[in-house]
N, CA and C atoms of all chains as a GROMACS GRO file, in nm:
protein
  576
    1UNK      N    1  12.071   1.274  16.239
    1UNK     CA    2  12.209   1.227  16.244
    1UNK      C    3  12.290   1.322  16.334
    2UNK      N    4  12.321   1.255  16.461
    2UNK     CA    5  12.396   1.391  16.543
    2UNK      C    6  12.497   1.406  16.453
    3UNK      N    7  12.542   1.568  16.538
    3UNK     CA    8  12.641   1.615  16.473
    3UNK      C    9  12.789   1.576  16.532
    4UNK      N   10  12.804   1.509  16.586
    4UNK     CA   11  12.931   1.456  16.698
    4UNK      C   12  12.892   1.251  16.713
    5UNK      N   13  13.022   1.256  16.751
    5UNK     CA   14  12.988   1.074  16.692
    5UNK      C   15  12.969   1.035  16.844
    6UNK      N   16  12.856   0.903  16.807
    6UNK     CA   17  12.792   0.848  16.942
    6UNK      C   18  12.844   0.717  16.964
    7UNK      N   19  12.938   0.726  17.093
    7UNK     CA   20  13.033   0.615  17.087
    7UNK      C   21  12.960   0.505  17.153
    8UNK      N   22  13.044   0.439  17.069
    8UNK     CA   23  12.943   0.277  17.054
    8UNK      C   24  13.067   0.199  17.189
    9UNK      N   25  12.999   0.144  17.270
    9UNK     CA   26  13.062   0.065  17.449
    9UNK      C   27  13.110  -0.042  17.369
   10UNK      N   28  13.078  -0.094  17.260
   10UNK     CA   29  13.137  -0.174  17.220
   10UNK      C   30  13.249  -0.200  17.098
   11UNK      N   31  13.281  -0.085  17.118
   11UNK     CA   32  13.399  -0.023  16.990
   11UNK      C   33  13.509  -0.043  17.052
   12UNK      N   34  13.583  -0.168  17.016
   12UNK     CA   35  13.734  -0.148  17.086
   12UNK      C   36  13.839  -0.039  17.058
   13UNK      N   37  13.802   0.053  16.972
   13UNK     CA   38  13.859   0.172  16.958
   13UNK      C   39  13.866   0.289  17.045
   14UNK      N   40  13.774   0.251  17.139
   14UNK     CA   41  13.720   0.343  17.239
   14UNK      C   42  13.826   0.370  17.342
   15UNK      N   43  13.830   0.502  17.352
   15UNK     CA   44  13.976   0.508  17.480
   15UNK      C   45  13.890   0.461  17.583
   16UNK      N   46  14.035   0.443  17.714
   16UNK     CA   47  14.025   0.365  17.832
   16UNK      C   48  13.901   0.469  17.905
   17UNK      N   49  13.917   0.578  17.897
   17UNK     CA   50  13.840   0.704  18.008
   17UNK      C   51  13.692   0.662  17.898
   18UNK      N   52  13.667   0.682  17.819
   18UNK     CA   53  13.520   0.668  17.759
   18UNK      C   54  13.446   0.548  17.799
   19UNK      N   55  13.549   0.417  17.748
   19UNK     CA   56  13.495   0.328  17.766
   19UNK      C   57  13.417   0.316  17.936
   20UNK      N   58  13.510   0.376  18.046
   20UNK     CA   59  13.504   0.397  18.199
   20UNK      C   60  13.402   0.472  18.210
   21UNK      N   61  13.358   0.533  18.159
   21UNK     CA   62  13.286   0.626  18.134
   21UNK      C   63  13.116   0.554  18.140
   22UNK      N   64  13.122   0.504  18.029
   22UNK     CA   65  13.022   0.435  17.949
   22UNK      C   66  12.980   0.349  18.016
   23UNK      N   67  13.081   0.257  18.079
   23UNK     CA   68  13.061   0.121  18.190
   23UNK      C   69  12.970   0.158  18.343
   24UNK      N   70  13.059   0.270  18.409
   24UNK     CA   71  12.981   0.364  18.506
   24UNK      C   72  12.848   0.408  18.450
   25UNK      N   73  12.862   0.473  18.365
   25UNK     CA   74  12.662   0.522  18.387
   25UNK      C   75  12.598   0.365  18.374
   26UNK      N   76  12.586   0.305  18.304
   26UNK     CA   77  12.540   0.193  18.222
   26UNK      C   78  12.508   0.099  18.390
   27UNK      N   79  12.609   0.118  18.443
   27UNK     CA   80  12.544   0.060  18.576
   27UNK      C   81  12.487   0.160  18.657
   28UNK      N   82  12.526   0.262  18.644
   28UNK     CA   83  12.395   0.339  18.752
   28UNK      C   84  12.324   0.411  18.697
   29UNK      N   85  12.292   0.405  18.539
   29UNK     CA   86  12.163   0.467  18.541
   29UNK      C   87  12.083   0.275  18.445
   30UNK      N   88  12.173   0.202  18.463
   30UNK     CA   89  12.068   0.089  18.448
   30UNK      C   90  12.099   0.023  18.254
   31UNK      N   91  12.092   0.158  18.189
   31UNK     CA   92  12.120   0.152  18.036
   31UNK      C   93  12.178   0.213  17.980
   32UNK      N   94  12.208   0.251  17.903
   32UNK     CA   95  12.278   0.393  17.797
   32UNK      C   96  12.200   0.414  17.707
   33UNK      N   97  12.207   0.577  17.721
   33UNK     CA   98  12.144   0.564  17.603
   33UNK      C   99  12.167   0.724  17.538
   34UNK      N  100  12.190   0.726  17.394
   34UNK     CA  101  12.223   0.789  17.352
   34UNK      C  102  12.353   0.982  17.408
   35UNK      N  103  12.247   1.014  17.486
   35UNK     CA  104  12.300   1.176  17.524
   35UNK      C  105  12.418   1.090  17.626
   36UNK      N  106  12.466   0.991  17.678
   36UNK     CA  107  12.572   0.956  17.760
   36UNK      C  108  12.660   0.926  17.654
   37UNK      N  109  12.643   0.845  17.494
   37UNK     CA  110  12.704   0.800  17.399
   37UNK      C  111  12.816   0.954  17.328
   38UNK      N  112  12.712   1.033  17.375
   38UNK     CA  113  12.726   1.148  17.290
   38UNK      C  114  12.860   1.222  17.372
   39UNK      N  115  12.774   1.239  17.534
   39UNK     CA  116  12.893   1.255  17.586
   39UNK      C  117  12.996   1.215  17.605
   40UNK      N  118  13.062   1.104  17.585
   40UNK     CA  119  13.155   1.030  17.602
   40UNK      C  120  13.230   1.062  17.494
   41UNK      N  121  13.242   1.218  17.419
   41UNK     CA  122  13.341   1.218  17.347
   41UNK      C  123  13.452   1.305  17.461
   42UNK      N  124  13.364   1.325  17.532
   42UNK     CA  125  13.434   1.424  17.677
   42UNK      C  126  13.397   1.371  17.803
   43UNK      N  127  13.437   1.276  17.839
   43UNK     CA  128  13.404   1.201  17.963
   43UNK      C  129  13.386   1.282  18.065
   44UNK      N  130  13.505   1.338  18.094
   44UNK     CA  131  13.551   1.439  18.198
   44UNK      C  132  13.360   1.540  18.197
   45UNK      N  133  13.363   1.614  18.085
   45UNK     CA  134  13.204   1.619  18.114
   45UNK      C  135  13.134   1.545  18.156
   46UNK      N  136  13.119   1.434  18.072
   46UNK     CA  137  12.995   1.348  18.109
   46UNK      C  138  12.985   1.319  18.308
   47UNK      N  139  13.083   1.319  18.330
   47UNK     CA  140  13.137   1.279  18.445
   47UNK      C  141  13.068   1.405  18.558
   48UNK      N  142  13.098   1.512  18.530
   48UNK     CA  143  13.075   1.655  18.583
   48UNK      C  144  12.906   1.668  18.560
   49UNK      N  145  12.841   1.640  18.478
   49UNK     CA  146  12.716   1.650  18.403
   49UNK      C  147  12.638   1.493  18.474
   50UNK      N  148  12.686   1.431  18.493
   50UNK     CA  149  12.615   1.309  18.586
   50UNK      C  150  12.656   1.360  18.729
   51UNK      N  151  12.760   1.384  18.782
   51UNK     CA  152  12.819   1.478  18.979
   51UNK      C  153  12.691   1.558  18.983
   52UNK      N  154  12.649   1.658  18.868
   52UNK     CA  155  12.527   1.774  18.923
   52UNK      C  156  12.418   1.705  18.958
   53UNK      N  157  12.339   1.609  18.788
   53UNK     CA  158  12.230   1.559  18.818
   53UNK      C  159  12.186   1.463  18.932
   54UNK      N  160  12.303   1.392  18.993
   54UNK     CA  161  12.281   1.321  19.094
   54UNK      C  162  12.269   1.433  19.248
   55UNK      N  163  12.336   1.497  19.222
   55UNK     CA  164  12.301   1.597  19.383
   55UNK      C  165  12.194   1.692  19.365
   56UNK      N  166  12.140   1.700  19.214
   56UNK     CA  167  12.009   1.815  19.252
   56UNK      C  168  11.869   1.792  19.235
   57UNK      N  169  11.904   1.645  19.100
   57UNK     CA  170  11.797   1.628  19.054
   57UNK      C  171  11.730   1.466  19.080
   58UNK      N  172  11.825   1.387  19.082
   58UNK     CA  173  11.780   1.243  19.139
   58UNK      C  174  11.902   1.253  19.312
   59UNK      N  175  11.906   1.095  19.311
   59UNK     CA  176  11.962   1.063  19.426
   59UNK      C  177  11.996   1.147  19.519
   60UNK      N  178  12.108   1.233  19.554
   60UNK     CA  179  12.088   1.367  19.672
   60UNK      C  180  12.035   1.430  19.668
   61UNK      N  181  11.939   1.436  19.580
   61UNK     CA  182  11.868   1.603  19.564
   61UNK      C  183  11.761   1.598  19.740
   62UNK      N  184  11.753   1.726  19.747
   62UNK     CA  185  11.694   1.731  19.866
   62UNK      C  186  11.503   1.722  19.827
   63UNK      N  187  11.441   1.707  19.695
   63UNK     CA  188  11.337   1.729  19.645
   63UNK      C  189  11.276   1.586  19.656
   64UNK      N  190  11.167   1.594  19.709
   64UNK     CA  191  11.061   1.424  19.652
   64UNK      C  192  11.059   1.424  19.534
   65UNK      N  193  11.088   1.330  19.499
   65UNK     CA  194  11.050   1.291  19.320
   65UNK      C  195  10.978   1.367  19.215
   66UNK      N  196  10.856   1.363  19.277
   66UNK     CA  197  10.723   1.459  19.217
   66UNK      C  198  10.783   1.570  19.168
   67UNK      N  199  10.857   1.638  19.311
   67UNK     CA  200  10.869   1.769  19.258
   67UNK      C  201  11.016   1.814  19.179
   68UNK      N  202  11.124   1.740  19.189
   68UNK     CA  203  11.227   1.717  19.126
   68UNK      C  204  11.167   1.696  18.940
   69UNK      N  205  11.106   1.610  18.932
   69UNK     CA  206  11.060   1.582  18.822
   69UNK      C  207  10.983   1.693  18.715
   70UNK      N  208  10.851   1.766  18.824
   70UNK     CA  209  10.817   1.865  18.765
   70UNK      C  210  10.890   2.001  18.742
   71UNK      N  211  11.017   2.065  18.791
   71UNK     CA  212  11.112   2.115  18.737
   71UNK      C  213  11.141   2.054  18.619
   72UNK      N  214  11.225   1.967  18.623
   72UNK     CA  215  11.281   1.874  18.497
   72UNK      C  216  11.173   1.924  18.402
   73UNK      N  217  11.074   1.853  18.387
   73UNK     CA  218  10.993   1.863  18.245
   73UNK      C  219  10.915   1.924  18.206
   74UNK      N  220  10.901   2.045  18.335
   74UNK     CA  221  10.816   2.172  18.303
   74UNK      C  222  10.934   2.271  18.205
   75UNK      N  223  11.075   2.240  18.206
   75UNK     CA  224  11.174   2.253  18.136
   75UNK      C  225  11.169   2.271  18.009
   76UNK      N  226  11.187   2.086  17.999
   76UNK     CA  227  11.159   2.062  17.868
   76UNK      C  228  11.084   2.072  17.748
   77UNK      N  229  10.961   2.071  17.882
   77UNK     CA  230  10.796   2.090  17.735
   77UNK      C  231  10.823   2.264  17.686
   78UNK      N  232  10.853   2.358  17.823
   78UNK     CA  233  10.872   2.470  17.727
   78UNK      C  234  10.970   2.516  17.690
   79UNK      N  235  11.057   2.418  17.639
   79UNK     CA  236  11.181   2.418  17.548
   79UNK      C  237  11.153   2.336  17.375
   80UNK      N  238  11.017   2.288  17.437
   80UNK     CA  239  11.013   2.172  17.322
   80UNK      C  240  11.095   2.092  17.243
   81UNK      N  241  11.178   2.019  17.328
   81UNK     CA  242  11.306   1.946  17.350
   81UNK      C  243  11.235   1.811  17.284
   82UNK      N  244  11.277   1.774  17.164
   82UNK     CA  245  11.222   1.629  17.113
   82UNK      C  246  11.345   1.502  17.115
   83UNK      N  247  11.421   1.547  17.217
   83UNK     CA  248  11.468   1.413  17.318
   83UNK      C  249  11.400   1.337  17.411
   84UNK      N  250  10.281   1.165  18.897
   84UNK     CA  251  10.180   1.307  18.824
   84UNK      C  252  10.072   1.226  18.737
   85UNK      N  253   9.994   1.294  18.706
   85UNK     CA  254   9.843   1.293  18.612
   85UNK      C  255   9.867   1.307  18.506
   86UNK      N  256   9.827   1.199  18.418
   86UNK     CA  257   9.830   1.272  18.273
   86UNK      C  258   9.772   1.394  18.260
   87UNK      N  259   9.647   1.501  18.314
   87UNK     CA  260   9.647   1.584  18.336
   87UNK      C  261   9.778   1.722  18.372
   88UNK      N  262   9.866   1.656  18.494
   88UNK     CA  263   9.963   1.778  18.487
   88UNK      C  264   9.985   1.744  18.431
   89UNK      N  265  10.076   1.680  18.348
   89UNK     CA  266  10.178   1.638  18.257
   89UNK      C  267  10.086   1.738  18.143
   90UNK      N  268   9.993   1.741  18.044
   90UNK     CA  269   9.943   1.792  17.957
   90UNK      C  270   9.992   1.956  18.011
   91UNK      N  271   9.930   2.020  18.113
   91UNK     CA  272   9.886   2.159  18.142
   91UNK      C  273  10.081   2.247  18.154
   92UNK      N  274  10.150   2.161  18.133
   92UNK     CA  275  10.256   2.216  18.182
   92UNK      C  276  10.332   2.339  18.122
   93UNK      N  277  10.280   2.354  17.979
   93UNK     CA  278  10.341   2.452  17.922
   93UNK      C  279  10.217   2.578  17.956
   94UNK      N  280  10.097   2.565  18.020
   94UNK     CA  281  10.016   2.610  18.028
   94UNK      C  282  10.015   2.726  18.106
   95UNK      N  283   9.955   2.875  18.027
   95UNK     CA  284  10.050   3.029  18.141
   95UNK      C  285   9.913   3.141  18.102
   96UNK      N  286   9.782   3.125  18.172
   96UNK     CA  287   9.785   3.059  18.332
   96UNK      C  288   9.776   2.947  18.322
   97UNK      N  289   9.812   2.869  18.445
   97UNK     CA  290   9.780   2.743  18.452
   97UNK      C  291   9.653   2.700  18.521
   98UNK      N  292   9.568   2.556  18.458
   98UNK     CA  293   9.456   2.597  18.468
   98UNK      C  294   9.432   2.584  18.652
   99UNK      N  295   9.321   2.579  18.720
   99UNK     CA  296   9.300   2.598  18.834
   99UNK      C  297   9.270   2.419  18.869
  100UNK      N  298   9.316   2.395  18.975
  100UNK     CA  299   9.281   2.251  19.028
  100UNK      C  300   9.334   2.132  19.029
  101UNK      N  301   9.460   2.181  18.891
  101UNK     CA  302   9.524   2.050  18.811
  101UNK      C  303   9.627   2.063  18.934
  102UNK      N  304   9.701   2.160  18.986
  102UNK     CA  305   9.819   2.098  19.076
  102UNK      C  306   9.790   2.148  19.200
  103UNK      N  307   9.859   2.128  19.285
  103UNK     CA  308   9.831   2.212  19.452
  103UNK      C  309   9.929   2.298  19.435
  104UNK      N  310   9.939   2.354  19.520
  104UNK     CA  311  10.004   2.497  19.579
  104UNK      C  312  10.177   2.535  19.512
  105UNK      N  313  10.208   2.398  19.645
  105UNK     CA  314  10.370   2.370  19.563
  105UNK      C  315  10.375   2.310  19.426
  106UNK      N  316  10.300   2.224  19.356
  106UNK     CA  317  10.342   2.256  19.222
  106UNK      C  318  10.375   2.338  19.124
  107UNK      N  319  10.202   2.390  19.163
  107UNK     CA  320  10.201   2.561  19.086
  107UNK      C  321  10.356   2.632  19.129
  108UNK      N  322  10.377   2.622  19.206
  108UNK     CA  323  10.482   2.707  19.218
  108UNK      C  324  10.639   2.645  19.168
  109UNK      N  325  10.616   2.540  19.139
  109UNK     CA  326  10.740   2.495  19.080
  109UNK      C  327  10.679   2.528  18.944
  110UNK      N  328  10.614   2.505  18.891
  110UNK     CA  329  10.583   2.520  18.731
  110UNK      C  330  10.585   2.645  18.651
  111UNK      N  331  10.513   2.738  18.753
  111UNK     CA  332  10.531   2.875  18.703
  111UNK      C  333  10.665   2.903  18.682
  112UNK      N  334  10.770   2.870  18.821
  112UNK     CA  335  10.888   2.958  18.877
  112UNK      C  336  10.969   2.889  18.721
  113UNK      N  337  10.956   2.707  18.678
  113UNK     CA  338  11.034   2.640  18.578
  113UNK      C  339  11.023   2.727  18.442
  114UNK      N  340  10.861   2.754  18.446
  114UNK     CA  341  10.825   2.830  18.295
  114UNK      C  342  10.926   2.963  18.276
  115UNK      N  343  10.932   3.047  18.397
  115UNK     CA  344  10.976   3.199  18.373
  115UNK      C  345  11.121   3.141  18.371
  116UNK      N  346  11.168   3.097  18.477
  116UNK     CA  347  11.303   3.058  18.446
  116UNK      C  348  11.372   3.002  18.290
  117UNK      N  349  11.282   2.886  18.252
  117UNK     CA  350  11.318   2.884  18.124
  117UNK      C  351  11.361   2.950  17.966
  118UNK      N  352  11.243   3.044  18.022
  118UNK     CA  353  11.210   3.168  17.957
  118UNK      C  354  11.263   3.255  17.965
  119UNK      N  355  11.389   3.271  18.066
  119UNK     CA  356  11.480   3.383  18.092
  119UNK      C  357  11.386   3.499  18.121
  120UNK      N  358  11.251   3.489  18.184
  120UNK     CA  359  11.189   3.630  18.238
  120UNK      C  360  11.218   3.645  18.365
  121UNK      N  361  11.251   3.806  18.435
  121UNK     CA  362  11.250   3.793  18.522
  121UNK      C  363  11.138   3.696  18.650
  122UNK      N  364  11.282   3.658  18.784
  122UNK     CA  365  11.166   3.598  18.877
  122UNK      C  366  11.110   3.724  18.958
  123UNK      N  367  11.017   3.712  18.915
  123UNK     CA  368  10.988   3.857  19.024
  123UNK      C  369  10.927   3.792  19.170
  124UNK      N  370  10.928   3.873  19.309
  124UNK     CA  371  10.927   3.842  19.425
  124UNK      C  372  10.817   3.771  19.462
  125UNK      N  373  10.702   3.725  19.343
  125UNK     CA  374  10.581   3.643  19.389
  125UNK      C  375  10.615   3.564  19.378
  126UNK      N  376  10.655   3.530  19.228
  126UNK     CA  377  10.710   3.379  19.190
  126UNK      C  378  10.818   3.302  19.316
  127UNK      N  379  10.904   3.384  19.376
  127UNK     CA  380  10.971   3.350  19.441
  127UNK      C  381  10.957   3.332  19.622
  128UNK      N  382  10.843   3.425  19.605
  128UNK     CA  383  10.747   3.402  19.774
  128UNK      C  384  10.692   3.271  19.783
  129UNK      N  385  10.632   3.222  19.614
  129UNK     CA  386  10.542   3.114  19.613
  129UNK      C  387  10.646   2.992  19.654
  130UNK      N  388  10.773   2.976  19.612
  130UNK     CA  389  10.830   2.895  19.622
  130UNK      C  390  10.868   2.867  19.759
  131UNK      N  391  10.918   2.972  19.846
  131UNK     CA  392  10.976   3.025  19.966
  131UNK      C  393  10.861   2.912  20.012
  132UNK      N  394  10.730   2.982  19.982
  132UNK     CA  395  10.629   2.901  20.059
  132UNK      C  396  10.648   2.775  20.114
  133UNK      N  397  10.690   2.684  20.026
  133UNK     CA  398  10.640   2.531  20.040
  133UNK      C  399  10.836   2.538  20.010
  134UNK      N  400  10.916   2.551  20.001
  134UNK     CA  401  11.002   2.500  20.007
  134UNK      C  402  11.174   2.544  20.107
  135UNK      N  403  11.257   2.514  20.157
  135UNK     CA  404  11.395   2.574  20.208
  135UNK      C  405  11.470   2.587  20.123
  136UNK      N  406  11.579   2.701  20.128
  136UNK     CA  407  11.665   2.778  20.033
  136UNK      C  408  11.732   2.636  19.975
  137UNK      N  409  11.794   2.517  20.018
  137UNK     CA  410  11.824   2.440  19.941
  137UNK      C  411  11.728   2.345  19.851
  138UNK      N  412  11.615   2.357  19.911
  138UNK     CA  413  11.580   2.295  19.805
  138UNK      C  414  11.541   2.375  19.662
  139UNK      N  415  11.465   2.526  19.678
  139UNK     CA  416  11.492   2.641  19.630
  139UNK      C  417  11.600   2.592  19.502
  140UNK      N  418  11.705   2.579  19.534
  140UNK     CA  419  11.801   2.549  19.478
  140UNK      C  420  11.881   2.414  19.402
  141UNK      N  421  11.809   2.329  19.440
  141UNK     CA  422  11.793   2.215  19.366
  141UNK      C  423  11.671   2.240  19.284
  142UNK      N  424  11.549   2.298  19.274
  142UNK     CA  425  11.475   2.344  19.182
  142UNK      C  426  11.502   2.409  19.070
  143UNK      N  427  11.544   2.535  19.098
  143UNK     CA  428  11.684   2.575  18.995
  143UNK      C  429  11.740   2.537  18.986
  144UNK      N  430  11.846   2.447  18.984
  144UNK     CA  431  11.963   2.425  18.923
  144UNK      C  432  11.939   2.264  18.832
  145UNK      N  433  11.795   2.220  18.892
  145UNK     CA  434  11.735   2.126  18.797
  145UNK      C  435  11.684   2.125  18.683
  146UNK      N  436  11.662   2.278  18.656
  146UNK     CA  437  11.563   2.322  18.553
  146UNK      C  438  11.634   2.409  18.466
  147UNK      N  439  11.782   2.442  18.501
  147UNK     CA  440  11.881   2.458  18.482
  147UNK      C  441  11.954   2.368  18.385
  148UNK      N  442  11.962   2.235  18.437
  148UNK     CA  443  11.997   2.120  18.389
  148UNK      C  444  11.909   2.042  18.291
  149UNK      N  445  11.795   2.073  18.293
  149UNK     CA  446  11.707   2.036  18.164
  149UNK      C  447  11.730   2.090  18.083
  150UNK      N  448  11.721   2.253  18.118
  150UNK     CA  449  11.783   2.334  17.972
  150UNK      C  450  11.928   2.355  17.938
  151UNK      N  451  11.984   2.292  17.985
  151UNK     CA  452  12.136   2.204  17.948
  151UNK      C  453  12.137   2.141  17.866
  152UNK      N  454  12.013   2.020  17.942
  152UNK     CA  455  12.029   1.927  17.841
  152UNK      C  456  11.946   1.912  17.710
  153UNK      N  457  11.807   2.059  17.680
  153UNK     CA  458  11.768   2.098  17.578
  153UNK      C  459  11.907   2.129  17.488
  154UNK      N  460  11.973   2.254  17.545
  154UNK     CA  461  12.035   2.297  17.424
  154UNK      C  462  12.155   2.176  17.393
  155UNK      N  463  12.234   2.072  17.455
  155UNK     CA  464  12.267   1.993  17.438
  155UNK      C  465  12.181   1.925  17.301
  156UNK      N  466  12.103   1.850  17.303
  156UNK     CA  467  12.033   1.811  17.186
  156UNK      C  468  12.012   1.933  17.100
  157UNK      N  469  11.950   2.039  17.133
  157UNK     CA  470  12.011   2.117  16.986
  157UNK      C  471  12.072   2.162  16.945
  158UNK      N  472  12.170   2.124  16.981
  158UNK     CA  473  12.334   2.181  16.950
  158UNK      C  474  12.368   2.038  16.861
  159UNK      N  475  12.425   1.905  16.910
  159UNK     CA  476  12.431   1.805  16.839
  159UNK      C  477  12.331   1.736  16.796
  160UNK      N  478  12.218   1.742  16.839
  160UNK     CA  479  12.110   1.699  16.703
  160UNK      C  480  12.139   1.531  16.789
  161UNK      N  481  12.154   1.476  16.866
  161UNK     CA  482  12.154   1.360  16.933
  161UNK      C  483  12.039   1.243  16.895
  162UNK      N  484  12.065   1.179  16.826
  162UNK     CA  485  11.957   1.050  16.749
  162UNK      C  486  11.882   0.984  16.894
  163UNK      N  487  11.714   1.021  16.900
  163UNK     CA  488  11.667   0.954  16.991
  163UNK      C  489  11.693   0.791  16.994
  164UNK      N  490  11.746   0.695  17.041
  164UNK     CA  491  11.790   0.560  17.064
  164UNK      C  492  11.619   0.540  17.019
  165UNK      N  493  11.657   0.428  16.902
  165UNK     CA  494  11.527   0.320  16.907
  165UNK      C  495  11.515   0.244  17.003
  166UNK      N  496  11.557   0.192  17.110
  166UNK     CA  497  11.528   0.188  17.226
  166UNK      C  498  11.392   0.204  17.274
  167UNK      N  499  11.432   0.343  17.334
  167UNK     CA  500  11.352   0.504  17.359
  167UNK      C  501  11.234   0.490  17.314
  168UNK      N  502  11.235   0.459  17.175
  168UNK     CA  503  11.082   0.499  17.032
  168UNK      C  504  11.070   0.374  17.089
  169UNK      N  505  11.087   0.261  17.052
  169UNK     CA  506  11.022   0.148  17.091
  169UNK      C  507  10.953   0.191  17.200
  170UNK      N  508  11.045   0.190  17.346
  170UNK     CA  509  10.924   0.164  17.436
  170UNK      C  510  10.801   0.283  17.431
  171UNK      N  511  10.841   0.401  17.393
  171UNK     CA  512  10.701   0.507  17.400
  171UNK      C  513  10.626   0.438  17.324
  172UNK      N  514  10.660   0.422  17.206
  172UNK     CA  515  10.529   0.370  17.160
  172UNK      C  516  10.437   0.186  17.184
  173UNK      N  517  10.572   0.147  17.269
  173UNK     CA  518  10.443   0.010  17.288
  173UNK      C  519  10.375   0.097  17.433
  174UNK      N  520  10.408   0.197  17.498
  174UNK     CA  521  10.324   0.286  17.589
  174UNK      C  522  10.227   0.351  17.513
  175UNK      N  523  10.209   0.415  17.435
  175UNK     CA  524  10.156   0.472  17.364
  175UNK      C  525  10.014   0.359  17.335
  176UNK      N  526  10.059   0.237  17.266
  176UNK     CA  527   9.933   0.141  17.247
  176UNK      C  528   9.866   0.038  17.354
  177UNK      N  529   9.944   0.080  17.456
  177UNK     CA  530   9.880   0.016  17.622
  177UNK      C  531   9.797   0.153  17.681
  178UNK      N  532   9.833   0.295  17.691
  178UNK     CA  533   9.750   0.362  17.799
  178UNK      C  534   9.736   0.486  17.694
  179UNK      N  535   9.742   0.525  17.552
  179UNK     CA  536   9.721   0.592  17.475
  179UNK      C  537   9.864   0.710  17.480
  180UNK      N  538   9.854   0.771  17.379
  180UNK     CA  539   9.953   0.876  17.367
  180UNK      C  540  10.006   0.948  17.451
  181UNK      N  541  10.119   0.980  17.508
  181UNK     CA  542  10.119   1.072  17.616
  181UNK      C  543  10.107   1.209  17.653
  182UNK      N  544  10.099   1.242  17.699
  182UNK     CA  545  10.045   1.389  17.735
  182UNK      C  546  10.112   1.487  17.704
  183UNK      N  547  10.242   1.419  17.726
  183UNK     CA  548  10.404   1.504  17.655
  183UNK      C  549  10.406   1.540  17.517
  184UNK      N  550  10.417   1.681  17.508
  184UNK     CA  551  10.427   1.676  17.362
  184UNK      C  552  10.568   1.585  17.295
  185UNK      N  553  10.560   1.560  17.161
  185UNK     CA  554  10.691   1.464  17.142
  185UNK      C  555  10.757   1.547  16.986
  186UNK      N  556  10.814   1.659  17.018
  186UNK     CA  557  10.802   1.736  16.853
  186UNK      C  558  10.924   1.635  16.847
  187UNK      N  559  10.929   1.615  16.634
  187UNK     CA  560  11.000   1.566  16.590
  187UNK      C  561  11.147   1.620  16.612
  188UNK      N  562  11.256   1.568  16.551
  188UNK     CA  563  11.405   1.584  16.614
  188UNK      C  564  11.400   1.729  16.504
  189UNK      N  565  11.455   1.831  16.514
  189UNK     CA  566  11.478   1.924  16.380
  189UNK      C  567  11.561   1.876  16.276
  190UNK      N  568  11.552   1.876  16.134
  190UNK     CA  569  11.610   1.833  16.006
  190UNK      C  570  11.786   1.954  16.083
  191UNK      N  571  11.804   1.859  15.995
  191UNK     CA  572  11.961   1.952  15.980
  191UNK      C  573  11.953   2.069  15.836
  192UNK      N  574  12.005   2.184  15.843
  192UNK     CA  575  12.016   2.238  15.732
  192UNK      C  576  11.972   2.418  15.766
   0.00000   0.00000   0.00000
């Protein structure tokens, strides 16, 4: 059960910047899913935190895939990150 | 990647054959970095090798951003989307388990 509430795109309670928020990734990363829900209690992050990953790690990054990727999850496994 | 790399990745040494040159050298440089050990000037020759200071730097600052987004999840404890579980596991019963380890989310408490 996170510890911070995971805003639901379809909560009309949702301020205008979250909801904007939520709508933008959802079309460019395709879905939502959870860690964007999460962020969207701070858009303005989420926002800053999607600007990096797109210039280092997908789309501008100057890296082929392969190797963009194996950063990424040589990361994670020795973080043992069960996201 | 190989289900092979994918398995060897937490792997220190890593075994011989599973990646080429520039991998190894992203994997090692990701491990120590993660690890907050120093990079000492091999790790960082190896990289020099096969890569330019920007990309250098999109390497770091990618691996950077994973462990962002580690301590992110363990900081809020973020509910993997059934989504997510769904599709690993209808992957899981098409090409077998993946290579990734998958530790459970930590209990709260």
């Amino acid at each position: 059960m996170a510890r911070i509430p995971l805003m639901d795109e379809k909560d009309p309670r949702l301020s205008a910047d979250a909801r904007a928020y939520l709508q933008h990734v959802s079309q460019t990363r395709g879905r939502l899913i959870n860690i964007y829900r999460a962020m969207a209690n701070r858009p303005e992050v989420g926002r800053g935190f999607s600007g990096l990953a797109n210039t280092v790690y997908r789309g501008n990054t100057t890296l082929d895939p392969q190797h963009a990727e194996l950063a990424y999850l040589t990361a994670t496994v020795v973080n043992n990150c069960y996201y | 990647m190989t289900e092979e790399q994918l398995h060897h990745l937490n792997n220190d040494p890593l075994p011989e054959g599973v990646y080429d040159a520039a991998q190894a050298a992203i994997v090692r440089y990701a491990q120590k970095s993660t690890r907050l050990e120093p990079i000492d000037d091999a790790t960082y020759a190896a990289l020099a090798k096969h890569f330019s200071a920007p990309q250098i730097m999109d390497i770091c600052l990618t691996v950077g951003l994973s462990n962002m987004v580690n301590r992110f999840h363990a900081t809020f404890l973020t509910d993997v989307d059934q989504a997510t579980i769904d599709e690993v596991e209808a992957g899981d019963a098409i090409a077998g388990v993946c290579a990734i380890p998958r530790p459970k989310p930590p209990q709260p408490g």
